[in-house]
PQR file of N, CA, C, O and H, with PARSE charges and radii, in Angstrom:
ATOM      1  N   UNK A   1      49.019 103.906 124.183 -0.4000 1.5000
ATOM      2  CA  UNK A   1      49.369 102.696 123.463 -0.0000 2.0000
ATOM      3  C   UNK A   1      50.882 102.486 123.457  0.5500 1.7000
ATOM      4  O   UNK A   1      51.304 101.338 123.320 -0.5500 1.4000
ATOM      5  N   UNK A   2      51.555 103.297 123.566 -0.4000 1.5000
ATOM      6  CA  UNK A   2      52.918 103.414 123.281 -0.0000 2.0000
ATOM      7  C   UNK A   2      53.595 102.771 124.625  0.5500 1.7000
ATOM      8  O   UNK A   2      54.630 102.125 124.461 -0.5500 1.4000
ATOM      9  H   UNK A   2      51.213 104.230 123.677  0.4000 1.0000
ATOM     10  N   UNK A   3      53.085 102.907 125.895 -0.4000 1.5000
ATOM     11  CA  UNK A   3      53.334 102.588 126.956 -0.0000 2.0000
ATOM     12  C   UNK A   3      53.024 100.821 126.863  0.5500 1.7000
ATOM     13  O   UNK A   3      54.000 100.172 126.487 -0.5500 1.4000
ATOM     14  H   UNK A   3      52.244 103.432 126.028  0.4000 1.0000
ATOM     15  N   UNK A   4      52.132 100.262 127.082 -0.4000 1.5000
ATOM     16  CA  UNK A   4      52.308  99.160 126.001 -0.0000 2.0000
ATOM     17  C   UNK A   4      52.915  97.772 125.560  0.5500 1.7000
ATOM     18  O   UNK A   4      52.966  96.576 125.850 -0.5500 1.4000
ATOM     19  H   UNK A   4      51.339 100.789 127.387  0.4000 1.0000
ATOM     20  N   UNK A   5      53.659  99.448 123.996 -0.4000 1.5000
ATOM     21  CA  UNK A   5      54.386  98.880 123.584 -0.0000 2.0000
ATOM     22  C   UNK A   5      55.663  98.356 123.892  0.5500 1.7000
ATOM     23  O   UNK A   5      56.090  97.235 123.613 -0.5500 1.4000
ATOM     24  H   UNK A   5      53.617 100.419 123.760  0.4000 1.0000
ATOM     25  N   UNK A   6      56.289  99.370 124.555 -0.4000 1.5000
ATOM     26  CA  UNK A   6      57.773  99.456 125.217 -0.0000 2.0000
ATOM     27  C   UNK A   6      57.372  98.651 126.368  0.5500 1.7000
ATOM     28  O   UNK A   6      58.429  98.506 126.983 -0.5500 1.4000
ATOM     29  H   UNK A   6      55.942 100.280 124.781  0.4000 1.0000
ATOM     30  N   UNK A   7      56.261  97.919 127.145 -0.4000 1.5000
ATOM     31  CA  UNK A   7      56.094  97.205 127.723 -0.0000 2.0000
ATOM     32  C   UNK A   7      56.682  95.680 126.953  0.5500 1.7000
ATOM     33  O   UNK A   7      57.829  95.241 127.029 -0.5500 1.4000
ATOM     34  H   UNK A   7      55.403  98.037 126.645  0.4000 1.0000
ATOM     35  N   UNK A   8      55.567  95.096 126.251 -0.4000 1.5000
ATOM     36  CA  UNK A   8      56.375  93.976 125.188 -0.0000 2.0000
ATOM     37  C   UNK A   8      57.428  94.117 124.655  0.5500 1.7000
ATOM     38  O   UNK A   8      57.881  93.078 124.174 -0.5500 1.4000
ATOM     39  H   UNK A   8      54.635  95.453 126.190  0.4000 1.0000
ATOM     40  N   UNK A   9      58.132  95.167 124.517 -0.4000 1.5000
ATOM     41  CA  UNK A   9      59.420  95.097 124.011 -0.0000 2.0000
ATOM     42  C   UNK A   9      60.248  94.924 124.902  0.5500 1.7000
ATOM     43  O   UNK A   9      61.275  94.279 124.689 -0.5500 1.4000
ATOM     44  H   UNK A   9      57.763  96.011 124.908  0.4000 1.0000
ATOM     45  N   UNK A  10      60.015  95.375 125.881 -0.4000 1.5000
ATOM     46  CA  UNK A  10      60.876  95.274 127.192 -0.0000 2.0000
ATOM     47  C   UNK A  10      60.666  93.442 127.590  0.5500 1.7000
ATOM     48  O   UNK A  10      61.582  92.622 127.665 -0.5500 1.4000
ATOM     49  H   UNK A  10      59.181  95.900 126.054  0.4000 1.0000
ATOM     50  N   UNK A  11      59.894  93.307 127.696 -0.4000 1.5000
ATOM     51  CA  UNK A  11      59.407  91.847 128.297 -0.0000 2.0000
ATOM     52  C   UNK A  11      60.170  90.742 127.285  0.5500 1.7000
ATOM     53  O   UNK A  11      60.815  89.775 127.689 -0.5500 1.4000
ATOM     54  H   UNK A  11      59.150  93.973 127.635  0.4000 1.0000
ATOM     55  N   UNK A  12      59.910  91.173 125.613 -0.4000 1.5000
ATOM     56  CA  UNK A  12      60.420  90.074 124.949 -0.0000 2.0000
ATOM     57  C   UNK A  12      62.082  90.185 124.508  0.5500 1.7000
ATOM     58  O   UNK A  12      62.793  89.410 123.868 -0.5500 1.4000
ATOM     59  H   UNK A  12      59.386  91.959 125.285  0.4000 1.0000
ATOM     60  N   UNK A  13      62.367  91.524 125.158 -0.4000 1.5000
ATOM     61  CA  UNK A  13      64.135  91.747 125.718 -0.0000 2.0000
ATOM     62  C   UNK A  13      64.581  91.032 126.106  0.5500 1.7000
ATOM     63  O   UNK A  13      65.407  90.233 125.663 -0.5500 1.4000
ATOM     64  H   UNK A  13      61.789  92.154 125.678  0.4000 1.0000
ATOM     65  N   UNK A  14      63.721  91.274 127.869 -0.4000 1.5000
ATOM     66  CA  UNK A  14      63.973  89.952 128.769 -0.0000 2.0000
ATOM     67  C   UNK A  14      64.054  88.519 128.596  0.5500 1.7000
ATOM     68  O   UNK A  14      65.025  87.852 128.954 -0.5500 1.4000
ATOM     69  H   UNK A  14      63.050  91.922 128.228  0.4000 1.0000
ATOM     70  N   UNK A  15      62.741  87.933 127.894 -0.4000 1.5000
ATOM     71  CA  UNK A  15      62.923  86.659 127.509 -0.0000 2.0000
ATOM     72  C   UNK A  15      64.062  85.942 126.611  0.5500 1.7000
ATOM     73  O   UNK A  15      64.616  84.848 126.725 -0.5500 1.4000
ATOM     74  H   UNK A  15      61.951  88.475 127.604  0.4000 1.0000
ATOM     75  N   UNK A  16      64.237  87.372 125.335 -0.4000 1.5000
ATOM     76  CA  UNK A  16      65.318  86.677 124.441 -0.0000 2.0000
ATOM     77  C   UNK A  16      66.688  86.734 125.558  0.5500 1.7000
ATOM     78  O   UNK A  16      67.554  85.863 125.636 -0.5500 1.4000
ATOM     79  H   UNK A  16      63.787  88.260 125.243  0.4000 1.0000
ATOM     80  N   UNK A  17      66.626  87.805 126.253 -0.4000 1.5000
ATOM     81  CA  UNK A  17      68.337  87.556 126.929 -0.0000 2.0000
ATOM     82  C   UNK A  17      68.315  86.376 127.875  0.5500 1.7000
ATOM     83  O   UNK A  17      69.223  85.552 127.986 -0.5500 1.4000
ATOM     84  H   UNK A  17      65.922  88.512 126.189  0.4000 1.0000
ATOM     85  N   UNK A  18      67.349  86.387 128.441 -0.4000 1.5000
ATOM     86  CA  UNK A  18      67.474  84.489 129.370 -0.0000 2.0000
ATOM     87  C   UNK A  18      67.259  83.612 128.950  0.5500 1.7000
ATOM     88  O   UNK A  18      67.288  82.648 129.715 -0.5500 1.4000
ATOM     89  H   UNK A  18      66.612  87.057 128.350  0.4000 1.0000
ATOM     90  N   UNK A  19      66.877  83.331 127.369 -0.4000 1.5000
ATOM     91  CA  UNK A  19      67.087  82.225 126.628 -0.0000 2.0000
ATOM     92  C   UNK A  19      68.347  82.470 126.227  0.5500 1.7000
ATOM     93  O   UNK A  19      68.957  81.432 126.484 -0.5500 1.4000
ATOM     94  H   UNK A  19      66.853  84.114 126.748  0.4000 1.0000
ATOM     95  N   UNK A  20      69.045  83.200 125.773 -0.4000 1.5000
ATOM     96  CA  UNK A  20      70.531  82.975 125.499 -0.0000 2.0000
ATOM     97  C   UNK A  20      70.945  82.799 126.738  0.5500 1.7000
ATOM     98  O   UNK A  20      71.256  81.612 126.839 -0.5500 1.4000
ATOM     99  H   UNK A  20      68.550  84.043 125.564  0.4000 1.0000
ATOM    100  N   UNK A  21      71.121  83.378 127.782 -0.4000 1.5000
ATOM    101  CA  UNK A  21      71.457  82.413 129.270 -0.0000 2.0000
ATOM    102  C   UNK A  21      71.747  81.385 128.960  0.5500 1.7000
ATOM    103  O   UNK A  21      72.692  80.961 128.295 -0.5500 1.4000
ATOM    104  H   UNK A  21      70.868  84.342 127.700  0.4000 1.0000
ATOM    105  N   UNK A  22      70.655  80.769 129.598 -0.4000 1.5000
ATOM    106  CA  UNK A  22      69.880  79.836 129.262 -0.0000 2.0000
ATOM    107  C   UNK A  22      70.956  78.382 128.436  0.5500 1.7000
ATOM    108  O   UNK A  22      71.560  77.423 128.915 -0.5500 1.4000
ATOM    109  H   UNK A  22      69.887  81.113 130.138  0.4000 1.0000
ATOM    110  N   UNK A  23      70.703  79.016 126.701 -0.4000 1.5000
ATOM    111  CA  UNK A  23      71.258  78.197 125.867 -0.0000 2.0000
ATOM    112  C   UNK A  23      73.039  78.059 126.323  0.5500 1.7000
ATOM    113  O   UNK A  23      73.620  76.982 126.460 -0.5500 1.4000
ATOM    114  H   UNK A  23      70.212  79.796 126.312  0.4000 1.0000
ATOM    115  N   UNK A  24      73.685  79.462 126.505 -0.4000 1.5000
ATOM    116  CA  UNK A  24      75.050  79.604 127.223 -0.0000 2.0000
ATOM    117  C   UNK A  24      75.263  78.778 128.199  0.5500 1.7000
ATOM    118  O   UNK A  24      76.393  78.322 128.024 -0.5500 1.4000
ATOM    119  H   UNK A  24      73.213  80.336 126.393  0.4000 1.0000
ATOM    120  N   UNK A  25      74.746  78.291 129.229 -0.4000 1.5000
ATOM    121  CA  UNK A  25      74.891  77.629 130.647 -0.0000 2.0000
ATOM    122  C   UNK A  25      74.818  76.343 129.932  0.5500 1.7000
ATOM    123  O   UNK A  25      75.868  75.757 129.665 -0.5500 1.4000
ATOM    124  H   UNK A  25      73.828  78.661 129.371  0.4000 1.0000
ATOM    125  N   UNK A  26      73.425  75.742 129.523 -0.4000 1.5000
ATOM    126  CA  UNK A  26      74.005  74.265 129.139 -0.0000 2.0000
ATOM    127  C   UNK A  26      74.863  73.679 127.893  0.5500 1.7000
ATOM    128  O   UNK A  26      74.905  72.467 127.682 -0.5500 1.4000
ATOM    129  H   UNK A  26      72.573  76.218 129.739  0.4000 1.0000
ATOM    130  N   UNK A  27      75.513  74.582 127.118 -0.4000 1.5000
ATOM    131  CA  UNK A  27      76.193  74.412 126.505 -0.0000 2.0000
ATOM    132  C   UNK A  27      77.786  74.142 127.310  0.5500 1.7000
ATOM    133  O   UNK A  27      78.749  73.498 126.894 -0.5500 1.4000
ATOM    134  H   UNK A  27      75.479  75.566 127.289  0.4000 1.0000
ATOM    135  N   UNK A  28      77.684  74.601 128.089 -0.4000 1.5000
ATOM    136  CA  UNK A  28      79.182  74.535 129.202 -0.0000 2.0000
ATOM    137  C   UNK A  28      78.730  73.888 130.051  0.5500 1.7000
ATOM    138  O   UNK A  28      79.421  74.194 131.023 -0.5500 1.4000
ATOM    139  H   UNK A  28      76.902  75.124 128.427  0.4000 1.0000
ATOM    140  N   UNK A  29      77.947  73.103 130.400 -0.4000 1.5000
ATOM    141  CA  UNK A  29      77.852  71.973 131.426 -0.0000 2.0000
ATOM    142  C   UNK A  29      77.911  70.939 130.646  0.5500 1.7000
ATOM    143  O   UNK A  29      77.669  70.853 129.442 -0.5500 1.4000
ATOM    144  H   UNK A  29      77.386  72.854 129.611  0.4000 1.0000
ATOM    145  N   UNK A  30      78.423  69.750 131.792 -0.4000 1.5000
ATOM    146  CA  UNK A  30      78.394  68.467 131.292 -0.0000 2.0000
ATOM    147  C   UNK A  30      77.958  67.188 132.420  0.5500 1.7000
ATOM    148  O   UNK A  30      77.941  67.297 133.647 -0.5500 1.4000
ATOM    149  H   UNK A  30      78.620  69.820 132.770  0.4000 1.0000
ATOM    150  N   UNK A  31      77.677  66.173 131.748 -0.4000 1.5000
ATOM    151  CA  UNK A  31      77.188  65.193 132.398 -0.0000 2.0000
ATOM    152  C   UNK A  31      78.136  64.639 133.513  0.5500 1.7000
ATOM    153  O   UNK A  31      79.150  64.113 133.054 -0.5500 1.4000
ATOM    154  H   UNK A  31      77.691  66.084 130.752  0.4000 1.0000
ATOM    155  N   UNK A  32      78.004  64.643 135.204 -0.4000 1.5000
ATOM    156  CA  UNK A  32      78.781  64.254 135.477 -0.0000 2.0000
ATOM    157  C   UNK A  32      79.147  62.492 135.052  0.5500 1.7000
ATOM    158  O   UNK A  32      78.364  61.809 134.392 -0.5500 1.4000
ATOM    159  H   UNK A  32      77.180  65.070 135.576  0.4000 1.0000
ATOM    160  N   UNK A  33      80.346  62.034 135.531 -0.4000 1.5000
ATOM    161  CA  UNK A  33      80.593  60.349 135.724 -0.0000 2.0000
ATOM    162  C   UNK A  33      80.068  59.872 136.313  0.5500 1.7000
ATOM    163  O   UNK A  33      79.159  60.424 136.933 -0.5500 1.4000
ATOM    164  H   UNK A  33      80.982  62.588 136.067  0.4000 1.0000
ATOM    165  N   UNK A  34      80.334  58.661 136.435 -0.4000 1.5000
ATOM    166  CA  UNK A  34      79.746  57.716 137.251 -0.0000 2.0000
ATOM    167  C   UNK A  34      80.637  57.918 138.752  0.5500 1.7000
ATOM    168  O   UNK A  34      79.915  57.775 139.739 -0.5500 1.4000
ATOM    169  H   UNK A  34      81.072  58.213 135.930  0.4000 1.0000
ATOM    170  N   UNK A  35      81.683  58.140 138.969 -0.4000 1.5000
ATOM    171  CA  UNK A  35      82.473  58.530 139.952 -0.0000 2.0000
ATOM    172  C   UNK A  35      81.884  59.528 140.314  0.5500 1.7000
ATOM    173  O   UNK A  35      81.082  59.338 141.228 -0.5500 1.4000
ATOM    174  H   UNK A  35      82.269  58.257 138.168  0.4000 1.0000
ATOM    175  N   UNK A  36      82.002  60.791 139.845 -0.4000 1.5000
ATOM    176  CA  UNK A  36      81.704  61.886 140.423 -0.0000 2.0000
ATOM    177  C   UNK A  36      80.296  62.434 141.025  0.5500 1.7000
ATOM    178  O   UNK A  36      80.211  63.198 141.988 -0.5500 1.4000
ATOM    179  H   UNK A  36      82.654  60.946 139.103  0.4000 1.0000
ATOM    180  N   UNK A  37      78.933  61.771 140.094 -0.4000 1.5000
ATOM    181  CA  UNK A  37      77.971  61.232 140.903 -0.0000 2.0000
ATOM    182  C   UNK A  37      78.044  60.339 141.825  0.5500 1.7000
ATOM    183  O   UNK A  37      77.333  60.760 142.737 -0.5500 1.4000
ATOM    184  H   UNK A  37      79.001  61.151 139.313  0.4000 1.0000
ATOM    185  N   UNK A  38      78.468  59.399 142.102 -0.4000 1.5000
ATOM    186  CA  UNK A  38      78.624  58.465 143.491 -0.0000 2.0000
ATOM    187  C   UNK A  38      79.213  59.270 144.789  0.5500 1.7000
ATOM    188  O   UNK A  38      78.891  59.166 145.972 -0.5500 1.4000
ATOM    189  H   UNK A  38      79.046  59.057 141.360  0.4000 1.0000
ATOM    190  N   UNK A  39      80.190  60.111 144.156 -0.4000 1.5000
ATOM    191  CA  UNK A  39      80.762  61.398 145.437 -0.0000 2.0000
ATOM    192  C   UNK A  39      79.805  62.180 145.644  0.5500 1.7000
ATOM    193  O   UNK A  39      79.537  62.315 146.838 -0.5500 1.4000
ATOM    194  H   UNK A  39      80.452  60.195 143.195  0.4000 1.0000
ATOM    195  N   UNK A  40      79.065  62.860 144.799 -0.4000 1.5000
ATOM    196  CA  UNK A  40      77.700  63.631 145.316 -0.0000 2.0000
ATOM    197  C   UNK A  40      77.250  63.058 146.264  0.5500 1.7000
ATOM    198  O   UNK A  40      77.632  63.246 147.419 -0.5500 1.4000
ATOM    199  H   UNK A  40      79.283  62.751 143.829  0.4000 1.0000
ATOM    200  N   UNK A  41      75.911  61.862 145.741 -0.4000 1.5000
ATOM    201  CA  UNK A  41      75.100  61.063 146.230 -0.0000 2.0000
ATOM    202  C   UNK A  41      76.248  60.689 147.912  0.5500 1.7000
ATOM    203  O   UNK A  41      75.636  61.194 148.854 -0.5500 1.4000
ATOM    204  H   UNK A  41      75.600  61.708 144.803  0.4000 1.0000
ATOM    205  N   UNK A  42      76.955  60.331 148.185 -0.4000 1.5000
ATOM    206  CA  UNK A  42      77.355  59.873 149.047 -0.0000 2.0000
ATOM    207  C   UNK A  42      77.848  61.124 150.380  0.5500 1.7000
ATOM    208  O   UNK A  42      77.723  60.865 151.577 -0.5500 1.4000
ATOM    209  H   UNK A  42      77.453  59.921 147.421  0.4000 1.0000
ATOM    210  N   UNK A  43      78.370  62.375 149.883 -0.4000 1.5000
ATOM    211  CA  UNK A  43      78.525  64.013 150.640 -0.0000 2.0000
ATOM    212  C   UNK A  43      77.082  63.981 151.056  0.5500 1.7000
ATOM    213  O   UNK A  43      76.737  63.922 152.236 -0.5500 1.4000
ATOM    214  H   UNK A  43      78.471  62.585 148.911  0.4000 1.0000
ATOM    215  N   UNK A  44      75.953  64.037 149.672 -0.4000 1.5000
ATOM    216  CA  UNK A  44      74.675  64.445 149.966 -0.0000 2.0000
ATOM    217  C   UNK A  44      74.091  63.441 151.246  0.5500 1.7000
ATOM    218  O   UNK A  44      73.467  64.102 152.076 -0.5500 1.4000
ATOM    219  H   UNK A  44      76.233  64.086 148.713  0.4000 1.0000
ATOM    220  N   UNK A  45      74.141  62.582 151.428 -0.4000 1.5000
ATOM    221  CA  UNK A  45      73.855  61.156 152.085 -0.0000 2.0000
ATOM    222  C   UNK A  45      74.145  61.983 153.483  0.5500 1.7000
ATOM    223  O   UNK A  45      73.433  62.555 154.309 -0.5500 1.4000
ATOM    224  H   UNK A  45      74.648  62.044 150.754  0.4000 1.0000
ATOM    225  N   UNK A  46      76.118  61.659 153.257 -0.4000 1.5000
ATOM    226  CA  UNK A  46      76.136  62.074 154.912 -0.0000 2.0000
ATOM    227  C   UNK A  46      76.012  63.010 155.665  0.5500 1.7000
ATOM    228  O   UNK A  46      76.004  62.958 156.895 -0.5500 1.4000
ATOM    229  H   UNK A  46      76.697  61.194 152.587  0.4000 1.0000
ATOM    230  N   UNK A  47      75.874  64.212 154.796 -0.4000 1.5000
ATOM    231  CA  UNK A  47      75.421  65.607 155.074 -0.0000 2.0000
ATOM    232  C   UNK A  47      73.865  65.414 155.847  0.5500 1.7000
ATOM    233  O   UNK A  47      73.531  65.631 157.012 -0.5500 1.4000
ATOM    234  H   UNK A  47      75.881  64.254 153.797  0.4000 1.0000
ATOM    235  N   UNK A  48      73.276  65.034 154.952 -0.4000 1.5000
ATOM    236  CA  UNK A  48      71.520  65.129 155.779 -0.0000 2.0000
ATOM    237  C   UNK A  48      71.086  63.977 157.018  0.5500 1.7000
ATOM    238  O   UNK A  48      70.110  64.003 157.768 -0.5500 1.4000
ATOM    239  H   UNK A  48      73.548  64.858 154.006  0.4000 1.0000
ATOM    240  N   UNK A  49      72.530  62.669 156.897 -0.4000 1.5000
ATOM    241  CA  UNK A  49      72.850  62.215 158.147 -0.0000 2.0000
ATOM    242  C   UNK A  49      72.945  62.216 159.071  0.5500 1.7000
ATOM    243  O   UNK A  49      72.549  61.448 159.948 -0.5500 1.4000
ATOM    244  H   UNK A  49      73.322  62.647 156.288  0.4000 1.0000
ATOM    245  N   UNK A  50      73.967  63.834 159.086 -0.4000 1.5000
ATOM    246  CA  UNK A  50      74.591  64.676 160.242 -0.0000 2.0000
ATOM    247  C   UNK A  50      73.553  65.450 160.394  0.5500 1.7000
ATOM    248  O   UNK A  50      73.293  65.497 161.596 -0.5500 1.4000
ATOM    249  H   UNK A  50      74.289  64.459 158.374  0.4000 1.0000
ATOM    250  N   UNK A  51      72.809  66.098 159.762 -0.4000 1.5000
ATOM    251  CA  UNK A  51      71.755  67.489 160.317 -0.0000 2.0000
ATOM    252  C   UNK A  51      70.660  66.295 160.758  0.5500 1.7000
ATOM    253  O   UNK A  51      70.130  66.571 161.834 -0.5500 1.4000
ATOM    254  H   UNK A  51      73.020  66.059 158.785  0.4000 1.0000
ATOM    255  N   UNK A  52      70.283  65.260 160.278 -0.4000 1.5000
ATOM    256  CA  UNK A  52      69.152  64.415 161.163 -0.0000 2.0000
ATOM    257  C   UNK A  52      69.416  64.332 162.586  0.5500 1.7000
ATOM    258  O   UNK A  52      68.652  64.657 163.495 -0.5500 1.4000
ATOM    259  H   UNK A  52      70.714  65.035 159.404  0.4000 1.0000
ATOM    260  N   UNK A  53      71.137  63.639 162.711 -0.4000 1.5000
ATOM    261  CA  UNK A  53      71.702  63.170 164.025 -0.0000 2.0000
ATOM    262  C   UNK A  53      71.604  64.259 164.716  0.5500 1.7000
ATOM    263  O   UNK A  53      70.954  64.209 165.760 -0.5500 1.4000
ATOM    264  H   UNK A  53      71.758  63.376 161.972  0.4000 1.0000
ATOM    265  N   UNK A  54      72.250  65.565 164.287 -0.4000 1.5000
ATOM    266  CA  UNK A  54      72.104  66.455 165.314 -0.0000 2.0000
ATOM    267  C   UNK A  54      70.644  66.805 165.650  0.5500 1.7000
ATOM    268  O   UNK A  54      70.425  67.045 166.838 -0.5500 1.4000
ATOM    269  H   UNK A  54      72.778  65.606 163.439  0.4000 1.0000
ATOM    270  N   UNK A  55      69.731  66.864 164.894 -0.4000 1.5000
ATOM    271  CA  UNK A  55      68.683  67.535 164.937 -0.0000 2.0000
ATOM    272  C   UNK A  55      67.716  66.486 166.564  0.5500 1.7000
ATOM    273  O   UNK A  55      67.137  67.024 167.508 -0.5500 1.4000
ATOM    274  H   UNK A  55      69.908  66.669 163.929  0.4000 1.0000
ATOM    275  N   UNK A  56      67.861  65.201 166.355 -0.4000 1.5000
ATOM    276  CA  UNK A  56      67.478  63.662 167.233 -0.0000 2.0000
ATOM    277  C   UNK A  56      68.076  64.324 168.648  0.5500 1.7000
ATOM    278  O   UNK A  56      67.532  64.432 169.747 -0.5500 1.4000
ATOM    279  H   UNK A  56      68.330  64.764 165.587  0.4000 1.0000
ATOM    280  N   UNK A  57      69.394  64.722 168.201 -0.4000 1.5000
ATOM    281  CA  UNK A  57      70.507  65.155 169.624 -0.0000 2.0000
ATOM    282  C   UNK A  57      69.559  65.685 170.114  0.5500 1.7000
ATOM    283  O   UNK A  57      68.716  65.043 170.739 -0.5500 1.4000
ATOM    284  H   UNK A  57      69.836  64.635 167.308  0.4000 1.0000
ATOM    285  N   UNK A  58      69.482  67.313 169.883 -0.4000 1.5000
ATOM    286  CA  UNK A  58      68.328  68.946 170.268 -0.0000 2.0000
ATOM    287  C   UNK A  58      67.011  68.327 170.691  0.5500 1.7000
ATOM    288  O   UNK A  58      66.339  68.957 171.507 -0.5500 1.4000
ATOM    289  H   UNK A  58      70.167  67.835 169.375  0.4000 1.0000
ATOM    290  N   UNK A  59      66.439  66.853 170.110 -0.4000 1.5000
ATOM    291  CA  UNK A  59      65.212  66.707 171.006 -0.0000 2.0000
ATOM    292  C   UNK A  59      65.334  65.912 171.568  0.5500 1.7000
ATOM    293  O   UNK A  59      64.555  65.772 172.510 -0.5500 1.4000
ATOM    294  H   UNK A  59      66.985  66.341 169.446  0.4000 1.0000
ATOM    295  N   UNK A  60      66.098  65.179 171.401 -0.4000 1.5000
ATOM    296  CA  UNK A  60      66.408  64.079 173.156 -0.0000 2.0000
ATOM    297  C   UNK A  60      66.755  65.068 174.378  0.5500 1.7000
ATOM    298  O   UNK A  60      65.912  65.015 175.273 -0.5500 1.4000
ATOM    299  H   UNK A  60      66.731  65.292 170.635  0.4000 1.0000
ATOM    300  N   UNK A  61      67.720  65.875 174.580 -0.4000 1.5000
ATOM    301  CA  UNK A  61      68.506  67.029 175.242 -0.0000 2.0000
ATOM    302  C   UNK A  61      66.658  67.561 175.299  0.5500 1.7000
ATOM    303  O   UNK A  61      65.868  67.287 176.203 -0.5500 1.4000
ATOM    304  H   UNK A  61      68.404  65.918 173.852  0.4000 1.0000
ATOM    305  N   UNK A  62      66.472  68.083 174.483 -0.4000 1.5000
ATOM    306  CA  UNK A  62      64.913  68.768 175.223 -0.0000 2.0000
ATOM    307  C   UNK A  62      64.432  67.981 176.092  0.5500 1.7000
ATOM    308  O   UNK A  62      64.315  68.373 177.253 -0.5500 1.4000
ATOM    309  H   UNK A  62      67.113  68.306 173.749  0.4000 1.0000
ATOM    310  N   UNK A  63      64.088  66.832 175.756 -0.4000 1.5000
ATOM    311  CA  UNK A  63      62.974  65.803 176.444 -0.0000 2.0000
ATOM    312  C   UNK A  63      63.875  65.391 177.817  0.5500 1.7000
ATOM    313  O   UNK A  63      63.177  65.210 178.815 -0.5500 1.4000
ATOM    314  H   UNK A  63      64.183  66.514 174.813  0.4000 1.0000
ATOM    315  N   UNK A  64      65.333  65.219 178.000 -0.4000 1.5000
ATOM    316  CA  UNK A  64      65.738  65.345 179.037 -0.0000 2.0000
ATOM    317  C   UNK A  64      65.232  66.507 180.183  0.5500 1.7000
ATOM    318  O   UNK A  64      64.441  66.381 181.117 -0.5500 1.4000
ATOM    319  H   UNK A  64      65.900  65.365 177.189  0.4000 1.0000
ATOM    320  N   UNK A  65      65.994  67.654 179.737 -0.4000 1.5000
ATOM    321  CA  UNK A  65      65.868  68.665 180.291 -0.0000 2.0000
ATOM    322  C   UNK A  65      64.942  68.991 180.798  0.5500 1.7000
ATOM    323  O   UNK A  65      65.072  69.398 181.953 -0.5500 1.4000
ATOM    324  H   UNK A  65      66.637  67.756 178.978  0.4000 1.0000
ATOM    325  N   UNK A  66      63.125  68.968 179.990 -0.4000 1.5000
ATOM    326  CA  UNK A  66      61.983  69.335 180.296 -0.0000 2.0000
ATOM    327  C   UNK A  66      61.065  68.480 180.300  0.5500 1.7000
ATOM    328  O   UNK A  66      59.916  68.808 180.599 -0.5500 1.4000
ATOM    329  H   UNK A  66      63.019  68.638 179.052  0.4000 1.0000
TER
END
C-alpha cells in the first residue's frame, strides 16, 4: 500500500509544480499589439511561401529530370 502511496504523492508533486509553471509563465506574458502581430502573421506568411516555392521547385526539377 505504501508503494501507492508515494505513487500519488509523487504524481500530485508533479501536478502542483506544473501548475505553478504554469500560473508563472502566463503571468509574464503579454498580449502582443496590433503591430507586432501583423509582423508575425506576415514572417509566418512568407516563411511557408518560401518552403511551398521551394518545395514546387524539387518537383518540377523531378518531373524534368525523370
Amino acid at each position: 500500500m505504501e508503494a501507492s502511496d508515494s505513487n500519488s504523492n509523487s504524481f500530485l508533486a508533479k501536478a502542483k509544480r506544473f501548475w505553478k509553471q504554469t500560473v508563472r509563465v502566463l503571468r509574464i506574458t503579454k498580449k502582443p499589439g496590433k503591430e507586432e502581430y501583423l509582423t508575425v502573421v506576415k514572417v509566418t506568411g512568407l516563411g511557408m511561401a518560401v518552403i511551398g516555392l521551394v518545395g514546387f521547385l524539387i518537383f518540377m526539377i523531378k518531373q524534368v529530370l525523370f
